[in-house]
N, C-alpha and C positions, 0 to 999 in steps of 0.2 A: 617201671613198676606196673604192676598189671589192676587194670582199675574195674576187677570185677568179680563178683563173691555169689557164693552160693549161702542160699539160707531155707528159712522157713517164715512164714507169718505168722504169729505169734497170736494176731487179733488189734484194736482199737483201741485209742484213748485220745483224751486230750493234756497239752503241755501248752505252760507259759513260753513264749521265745522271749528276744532280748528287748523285742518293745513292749512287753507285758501282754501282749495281745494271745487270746485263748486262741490255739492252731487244732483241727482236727487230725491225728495222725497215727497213721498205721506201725507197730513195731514188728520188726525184722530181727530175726535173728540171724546172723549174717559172719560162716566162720567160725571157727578157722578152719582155714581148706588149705589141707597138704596141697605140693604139688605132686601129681602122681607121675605123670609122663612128660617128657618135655621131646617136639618135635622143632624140625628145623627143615629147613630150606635144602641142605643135602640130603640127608636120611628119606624125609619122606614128603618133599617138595611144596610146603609151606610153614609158617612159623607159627606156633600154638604150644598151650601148654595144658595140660587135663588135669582140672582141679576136684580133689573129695568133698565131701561133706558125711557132716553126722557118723556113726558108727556101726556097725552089725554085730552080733555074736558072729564066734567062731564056726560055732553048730550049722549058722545060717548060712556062712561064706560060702560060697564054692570056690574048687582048689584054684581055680585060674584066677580068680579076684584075691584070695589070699597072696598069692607066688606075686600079681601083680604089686602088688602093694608092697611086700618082703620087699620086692628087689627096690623100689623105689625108696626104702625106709624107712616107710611108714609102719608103724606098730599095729596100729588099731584100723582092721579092712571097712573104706568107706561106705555108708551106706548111698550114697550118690555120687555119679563121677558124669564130668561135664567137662566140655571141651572148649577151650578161646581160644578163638583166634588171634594173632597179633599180626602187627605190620612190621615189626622189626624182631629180631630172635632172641628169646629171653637170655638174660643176662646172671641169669640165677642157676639152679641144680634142681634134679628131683630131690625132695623131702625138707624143699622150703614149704616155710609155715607162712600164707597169706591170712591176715587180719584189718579187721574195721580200720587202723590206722592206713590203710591206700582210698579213704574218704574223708572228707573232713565236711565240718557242719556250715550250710549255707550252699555248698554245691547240687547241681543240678544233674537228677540219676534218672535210669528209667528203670525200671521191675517189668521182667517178665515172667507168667505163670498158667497159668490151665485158670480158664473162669468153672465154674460154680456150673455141674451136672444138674440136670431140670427134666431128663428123660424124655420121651413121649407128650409131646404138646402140640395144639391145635393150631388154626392160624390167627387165631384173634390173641391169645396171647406172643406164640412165636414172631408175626410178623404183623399186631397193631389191626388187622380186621376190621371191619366195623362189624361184620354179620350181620343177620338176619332180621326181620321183625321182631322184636322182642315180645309179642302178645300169646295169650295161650291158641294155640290151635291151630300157629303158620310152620309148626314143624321144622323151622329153619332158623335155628336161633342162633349158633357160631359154627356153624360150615362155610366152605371158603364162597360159593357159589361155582360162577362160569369161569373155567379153566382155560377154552379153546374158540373155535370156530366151528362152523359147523363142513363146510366145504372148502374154504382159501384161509390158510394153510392146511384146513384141514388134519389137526394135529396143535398138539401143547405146545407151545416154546418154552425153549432151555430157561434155567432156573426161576422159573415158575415158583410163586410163595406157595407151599405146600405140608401140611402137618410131618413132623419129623422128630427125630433127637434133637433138642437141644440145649444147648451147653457142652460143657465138658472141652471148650477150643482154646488152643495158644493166643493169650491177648498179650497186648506189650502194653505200659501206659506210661508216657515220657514225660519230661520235663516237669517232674517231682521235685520237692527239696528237700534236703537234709535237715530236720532240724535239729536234732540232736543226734550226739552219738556218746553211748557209754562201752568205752572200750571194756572196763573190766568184766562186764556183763557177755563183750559181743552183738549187742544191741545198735538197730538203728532203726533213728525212727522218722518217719519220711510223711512230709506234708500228703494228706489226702488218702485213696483208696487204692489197693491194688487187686489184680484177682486171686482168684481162688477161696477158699474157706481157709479158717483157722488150721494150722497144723499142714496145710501144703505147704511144697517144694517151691522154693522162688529163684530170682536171677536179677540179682539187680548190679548194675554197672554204671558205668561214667553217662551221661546224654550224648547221647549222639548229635542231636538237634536243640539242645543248648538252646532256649531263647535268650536274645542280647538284653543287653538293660536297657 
């Protein structure tokens, strides 16, 4: 069984669990993902299976994302297609339907996503700064200051805290829990924070890194 779904974040809330205790948790929509392609160890020299999500118009398809999908038996051409890997070779076809049912509540997932775009920022926000004097008239209030040397090395060293793009980067965040899950919805809803904004594309699968009890 393949223990890993593609979805969307939905956004925040809170749920009772089974000790009555109020949990902060993120809802997932999570599924169902055809399977589109299924690769193997002879064909194309490892074992994986490329999972859809969500839907496109027709209008929007292009012909090669349609014909893919035709052939695999899928009706409706995914609007996201994502690849797993496995360690053993699926056991199933293309135009199985994976659902919330390969999780169950209490286990231990990670979610991976894109964090939250922030553009053009400084170094006192991007990288913590202290900057400058803060009084009127010292002209240096969150600039990074002294970058280098002046003679040995004579030059800036690599990755230097420097104002830049940021956000918008692949975060993973592990060892989440399930606390609930409502299959007939598709819903999952997972202890704590992930990234991205409402309405991103997610990836959440089994833990890899599992903390023991």
């Amino acid at each position: 069984m393949i223990a890993t779904l593609l979805g969307k974040k939905i956004g925040m809330t809170q749920v009772y669990d089974a000790q009555n205790v109020l949990v902060p948790v993120t809802v997932v929509e999570a599924g169902p993902c055809p399977v589109v392609q299924v690769k193997t160890v002879e064909n194309d020299g490892y074992n994986a299976v490329q999972l859809g999500f969500g839907s496109q118009k027709a209008k929007n398809a292009s012909k090669a994302e349609a014909t893919h999908a035709k052939k695999a038996g899928v009706e409706i051409t995914p609007r996201v297609l994502n690849e797993v890997r496995l360690t053993e070779a699926y056991k199933g076809k293309a135009g199985d339907v994976i659902t919330v049912a390969v999780f169950a509540e209490g286990q231990i997932v990670d979610v991976l996503g894109v964090s939250k775009g922030k553009g053009f920022q400084g170094v006192v926000k991007k990288h913590g700064a202290a900057g400058g004097p803060a009084a009127h008239g010292s002209m240096f209030h969150r600039r990074i200051g002294s970058i280098g040397m002046r003679q040995t090395p004579g030059r800036s060293w690599k990755n230097q805290s420097m104002p830049g793009h940021m956000g918008s980067n692949n975060r993973t965040v592990q060892n989440l829990r399930v606390v609930k899950i409502l299959a007939d919805k598709n819903l999952i809803l997972v202890k704590g924070a992930i990234p991205g904004a409402n309405g991103d594309d997610v990836i959440i699968r089994s833990g890899k890194k599992a903390k023991k009890a």
